[in-house]
N, C-alpha and C positions, 0 to 999 in steps of 0.2 A: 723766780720768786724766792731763790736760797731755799730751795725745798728741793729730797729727793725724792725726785716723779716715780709714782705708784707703789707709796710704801703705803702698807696696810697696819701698820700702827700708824703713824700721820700722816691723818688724809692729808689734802692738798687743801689748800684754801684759795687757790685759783678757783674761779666760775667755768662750768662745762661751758658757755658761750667764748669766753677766753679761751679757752683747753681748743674748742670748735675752730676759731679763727686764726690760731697760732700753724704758722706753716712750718713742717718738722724739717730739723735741720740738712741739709744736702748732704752729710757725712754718714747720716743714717740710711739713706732712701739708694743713694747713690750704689751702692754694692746691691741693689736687687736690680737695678735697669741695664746695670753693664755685664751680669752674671751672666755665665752659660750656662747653668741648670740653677732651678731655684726647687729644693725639694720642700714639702711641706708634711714633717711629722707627727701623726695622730696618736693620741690611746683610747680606746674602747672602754668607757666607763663602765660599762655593762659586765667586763672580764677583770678587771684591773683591783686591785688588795689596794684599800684606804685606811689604815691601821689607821690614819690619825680623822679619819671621818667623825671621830664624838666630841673630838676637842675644839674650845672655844676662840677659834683660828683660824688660819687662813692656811688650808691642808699644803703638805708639801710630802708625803710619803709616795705618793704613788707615779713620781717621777722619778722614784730610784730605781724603777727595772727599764727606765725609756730613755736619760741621760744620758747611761753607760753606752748602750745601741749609737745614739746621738753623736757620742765622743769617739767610738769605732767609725762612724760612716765617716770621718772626719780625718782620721787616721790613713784609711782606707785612700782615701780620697789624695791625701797628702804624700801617702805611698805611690800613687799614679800621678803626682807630678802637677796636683793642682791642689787650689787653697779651697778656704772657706770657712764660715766663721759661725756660732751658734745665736740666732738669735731668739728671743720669745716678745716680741713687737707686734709681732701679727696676733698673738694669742689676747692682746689687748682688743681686738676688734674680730673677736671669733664669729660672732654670727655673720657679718658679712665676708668672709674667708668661708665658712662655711655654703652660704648661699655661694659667691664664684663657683667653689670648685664642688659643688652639687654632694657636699658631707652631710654623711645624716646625724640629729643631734645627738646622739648618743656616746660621738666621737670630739675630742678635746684637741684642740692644735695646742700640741706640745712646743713645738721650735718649727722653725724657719731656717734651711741652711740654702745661702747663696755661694755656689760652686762655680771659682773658674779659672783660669790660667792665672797663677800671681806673677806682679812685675817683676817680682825679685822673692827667690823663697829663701827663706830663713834657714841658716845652719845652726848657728849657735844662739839659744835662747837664757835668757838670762830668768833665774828663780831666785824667788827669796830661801832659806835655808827656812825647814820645817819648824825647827825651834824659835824660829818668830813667831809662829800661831797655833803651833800646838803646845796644850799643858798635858802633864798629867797627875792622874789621881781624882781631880775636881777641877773646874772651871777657875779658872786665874792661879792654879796651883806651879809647880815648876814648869820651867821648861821642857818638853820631850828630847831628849836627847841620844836620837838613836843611834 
């Protein structure tokens, strides 16, 4: 539909019966059915800092202490000679992820990591140079230039 799926400034203008009957792409689904572990990470709403809990938004604070964790197993994991990738897919369809795997509600699926042997592991990765997307001083101000 030329729309990016599940932005919370612009809804969708798809119908949930279209959203219902649309079958998800094999690129996405495919890395959880061939995976040798599929780990599934929680956070404890009941424990967890939501600085941005009053704002008129769609919170994102209280994934900065579960991310970091997230990008370590991940590390971890890639140091022992297997891959895997971070996803938050499942977190779309948390009550029933919760009902499977018998979560009680008070807990949040954070990410979905499908771990397993890669066909080929990557040496050299290619990044953009920081000064493409950071400023500094103010938002659209110079480039960072460290």
């Amino acid at each position: 539909a030329g729309e990016s799926p599940w932005n919370a400034i612009h809804p969708t203008s798809v119908s949930d019966e279209t959203i219902a009957q649309t079958k998800a792409p094999a690129r996405l689904v495919e890395t959880f059915n061939e995976a040798s572990v599929v780990l599934v990470v929680l956070v404890d709403l009941e424990v967890v800092a939501s600085m941005d809990q009053l704002l008129e938004r769609v919170g994102v604070i209280s994934g900065a202490s579960i991310y970091p964790l997230v990008w370590n197993i991940l590390l971890g994991f890639r140091q022992a000679g297997y891959g895997g990738t971070i996803t938050t897919l499942t977190s779309a369809r948390e009550p029933a992820v919760q009902t499977l795997l018998d979560i009680p509600s008070n807990f949040a699926v954070c990410a979905c990591l499908p771990i397993g042997k890669p066909v080929k592991q990557f040496t050299k990765l290619k990044r953009r140079a920081v000064s493409d997307f950071v400023t500094q001083e103010r938002f659209g101000g110079p480039a960072f230039q460290g």
